[in-house]
C-alpha positions as CSV (number, residue, x, y, z in Angstrom):
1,X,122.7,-68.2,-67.0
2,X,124.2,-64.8,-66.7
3,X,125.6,-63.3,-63.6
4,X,122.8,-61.9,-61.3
5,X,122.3,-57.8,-61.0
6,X,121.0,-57.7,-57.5
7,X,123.1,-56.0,-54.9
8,X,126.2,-58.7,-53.5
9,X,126.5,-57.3,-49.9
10,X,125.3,-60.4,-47.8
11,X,126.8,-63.3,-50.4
12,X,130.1,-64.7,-51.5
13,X,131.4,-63.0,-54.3
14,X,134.2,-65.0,-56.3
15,X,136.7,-63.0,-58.3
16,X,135.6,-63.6,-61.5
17,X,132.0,-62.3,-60.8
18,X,133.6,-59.6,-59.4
19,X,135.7,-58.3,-62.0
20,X,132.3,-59.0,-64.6
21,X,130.6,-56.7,-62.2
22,X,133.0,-54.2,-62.2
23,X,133.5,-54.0,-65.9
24,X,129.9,-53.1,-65.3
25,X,130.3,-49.9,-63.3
26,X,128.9,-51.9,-60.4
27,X,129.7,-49.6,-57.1
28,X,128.8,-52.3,-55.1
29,X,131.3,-54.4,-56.4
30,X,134.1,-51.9,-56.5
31,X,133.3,-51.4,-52.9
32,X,133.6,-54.7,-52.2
33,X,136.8,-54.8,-54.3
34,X,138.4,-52.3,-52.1
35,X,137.2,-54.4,-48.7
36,X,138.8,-57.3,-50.2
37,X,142.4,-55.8,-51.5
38,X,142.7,-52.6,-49.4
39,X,145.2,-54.1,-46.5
40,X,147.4,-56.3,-49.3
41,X,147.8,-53.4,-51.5
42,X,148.4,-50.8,-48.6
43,X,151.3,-53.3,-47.4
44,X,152.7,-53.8,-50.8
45,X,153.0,-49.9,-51.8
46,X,154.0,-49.1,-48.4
47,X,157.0,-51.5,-48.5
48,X,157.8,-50.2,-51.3
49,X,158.1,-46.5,-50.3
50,X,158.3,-47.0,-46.7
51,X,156.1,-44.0,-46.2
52,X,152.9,-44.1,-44.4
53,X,150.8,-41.1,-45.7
54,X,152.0,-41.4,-49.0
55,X,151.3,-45.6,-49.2
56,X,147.7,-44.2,-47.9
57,X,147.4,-41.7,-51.0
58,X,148.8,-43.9,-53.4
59,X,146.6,-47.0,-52.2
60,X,143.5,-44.8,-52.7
61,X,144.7,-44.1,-56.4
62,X,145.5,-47.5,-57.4
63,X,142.4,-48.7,-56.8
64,X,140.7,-45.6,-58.9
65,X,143.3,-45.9,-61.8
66,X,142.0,-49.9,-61.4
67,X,138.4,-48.8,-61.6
68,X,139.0,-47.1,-64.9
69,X,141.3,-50.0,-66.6
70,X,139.8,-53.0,-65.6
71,X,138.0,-53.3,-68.9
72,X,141.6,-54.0,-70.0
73,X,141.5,-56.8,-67.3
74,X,143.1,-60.3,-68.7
75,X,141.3,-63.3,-67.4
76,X,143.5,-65.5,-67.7
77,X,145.4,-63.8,-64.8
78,X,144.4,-64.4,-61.2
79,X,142.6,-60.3,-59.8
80,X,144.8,-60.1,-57.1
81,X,148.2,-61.0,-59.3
82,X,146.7,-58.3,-61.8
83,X,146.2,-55.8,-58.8
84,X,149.5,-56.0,-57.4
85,X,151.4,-55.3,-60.8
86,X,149.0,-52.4,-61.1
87,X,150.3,-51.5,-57.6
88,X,153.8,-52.2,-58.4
89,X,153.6,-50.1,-61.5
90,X,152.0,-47.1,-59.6
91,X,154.4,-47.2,-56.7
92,X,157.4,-47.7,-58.4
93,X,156.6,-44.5,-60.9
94,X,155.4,-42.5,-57.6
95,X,159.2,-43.8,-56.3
96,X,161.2,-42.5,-59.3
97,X,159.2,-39.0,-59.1
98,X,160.0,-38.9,-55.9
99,X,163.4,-39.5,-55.9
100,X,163.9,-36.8,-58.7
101,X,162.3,-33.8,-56.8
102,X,164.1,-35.1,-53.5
103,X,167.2,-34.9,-55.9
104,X,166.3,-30.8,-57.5
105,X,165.4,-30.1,-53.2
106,X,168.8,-31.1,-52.3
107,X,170.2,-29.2,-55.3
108,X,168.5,-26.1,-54.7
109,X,169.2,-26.3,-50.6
110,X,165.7,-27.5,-50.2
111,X,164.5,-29.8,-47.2
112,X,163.5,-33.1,-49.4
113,X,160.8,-35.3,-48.4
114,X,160.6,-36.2,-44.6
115,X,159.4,-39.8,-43.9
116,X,156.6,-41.2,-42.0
117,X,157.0,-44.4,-41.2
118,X,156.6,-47.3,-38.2
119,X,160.0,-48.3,-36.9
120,X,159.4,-51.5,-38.5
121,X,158.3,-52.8,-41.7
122,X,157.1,-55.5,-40.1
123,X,154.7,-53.1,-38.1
124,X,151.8,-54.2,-41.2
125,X,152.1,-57.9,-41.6
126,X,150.1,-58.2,-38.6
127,X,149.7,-62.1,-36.9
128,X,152.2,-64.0,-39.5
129,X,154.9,-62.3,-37.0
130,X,153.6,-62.0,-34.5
131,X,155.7,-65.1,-33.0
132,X,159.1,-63.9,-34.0
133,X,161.8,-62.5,-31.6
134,X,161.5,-58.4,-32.2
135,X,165.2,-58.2,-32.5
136,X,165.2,-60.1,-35.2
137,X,162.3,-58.3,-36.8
138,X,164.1,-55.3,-36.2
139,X,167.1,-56.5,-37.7
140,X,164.7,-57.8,-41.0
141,X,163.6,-54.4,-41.2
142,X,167.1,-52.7,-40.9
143,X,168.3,-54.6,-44.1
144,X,165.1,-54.1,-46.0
145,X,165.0,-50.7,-45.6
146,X,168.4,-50.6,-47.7
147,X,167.2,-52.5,-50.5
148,X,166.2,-51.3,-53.6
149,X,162.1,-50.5,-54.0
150,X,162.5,-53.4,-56.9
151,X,164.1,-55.9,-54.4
152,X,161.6,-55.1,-51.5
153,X,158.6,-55.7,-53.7
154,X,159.8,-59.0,-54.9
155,X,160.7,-59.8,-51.5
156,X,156.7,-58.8,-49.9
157,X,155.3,-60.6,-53.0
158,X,157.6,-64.2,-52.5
159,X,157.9,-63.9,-48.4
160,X,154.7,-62.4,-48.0
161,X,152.1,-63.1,-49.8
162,X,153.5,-66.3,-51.6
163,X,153.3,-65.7,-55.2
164,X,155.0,-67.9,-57.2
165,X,158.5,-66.9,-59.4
166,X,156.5,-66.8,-62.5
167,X,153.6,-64.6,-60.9
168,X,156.1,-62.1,-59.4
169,X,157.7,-61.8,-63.0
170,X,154.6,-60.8,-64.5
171,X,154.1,-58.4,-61.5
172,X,157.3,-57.0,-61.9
173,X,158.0,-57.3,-65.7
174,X,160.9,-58.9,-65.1
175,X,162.4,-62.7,-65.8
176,X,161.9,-65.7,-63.3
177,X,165.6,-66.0,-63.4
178,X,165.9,-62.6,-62.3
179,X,163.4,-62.9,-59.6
180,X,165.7,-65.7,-58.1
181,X,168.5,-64.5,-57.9
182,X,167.1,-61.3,-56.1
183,X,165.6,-63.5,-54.0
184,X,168.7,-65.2,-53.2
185,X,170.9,-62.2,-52.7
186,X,168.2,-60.7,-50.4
187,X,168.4,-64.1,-48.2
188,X,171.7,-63.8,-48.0
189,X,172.0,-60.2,-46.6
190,X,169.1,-61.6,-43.9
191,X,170.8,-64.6,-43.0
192,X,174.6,-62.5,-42.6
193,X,172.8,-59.7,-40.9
194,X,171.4,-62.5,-38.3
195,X,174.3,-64.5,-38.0
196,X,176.4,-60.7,-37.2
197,X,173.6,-60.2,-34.5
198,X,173.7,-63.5,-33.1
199,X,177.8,-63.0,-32.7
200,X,177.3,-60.0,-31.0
201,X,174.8,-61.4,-28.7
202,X,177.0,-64.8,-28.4
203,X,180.3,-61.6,-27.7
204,X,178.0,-59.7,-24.9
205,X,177.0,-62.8,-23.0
């Protein structure tokens, strides 16, 4: 039996019907495609570009650049793993842009880009800290914000939204190996960040 053509706003919609819908031109589905992905692939460009405004602008056209490609849509890779390389993609190429006409405005005596941004990256994670000591968040933040785009993506992908090595290589085009030992380099900067704080604190007392 082939997938049903009435409208999906009142039922469960599984990815796979989803993506055959939308290969369709279905709005409804794309709508519901947006609904579903919006806040994962907001968080994901904005830690990426830690800008606000423009994580908004690019969020909007990832998901209309997705609209047009997902006829090139593998199945055999989960929709939200194949999202977020789109996203990665997208931000990363909006980055490197970026950084070259910040580069020519600094050149030529120009302002550069001014950022809008929370004071902390954790500000869009939303319950899974909300636990967590705000120093330390604040502390998270302050070494994220001085990695690499590529090293804060892997990081929101593994520590965020749990993909596995493998998954974040595909995202990323890169090797598992690689993906690990970013990973482990960016632990390490946490953990000797922390254990700094928690001297000072230990010091002050």
């Amino acid at each position: 039996m082939g997938i049903e053509k009435k409208p999906i706003q009142n039922r469960i919609v599984n990815d796979e019907e989803l993506v055959v819908r939308l290969q369709r031109g279905d709005e409804w589905a794309f709508q519901l495609l947006i609904r579903r992905f919006r806040e994962k692939i907001f968080c994901l460009a904005f830690g990426i570009t830690l800008d606000v405004e423009e994580s908004q602008a690019l969020t909007q056209d990832i998901f209309s650049r997705v609209y047009v490609s997902v006829l090139d849509y593998n199945a055999n890779i989960a929709l939200k793993t194949w999202l977020c390389r789109e996203a990665v993609n997208r931000c990363l190429s909006w980055k490197r842009r970026w950084t070259r006409r910040f580069s020519w405005g600094k050149k030529s005596g120009g302002q550069g880009k001014r950022h809008t941004r929370p004071e902390a990256i954790g500000d869009l994670s939303g319950p899974k800290k909300s636990n967590v000591d705000p120093q330390i968040l604040r502390q998270i933040d302050i070494v994220l914000s001085n990695l690499s785009e590529q090293d804060r993506a892997v990081f929101i992908l593994r520590e965020l939204e749990a993909f596995s090595y493998d998954d974040i290589a595909y995202i990323t085009d890169s090797k598992p190996e690689s993906i690990k030992t970013r990973m482990f380099h960016t632990r390490s900067r946490l953990v000797s960040h922390l254990q700094t704080l928690a001297m000072e604190v230990k010091t002050a007392q």
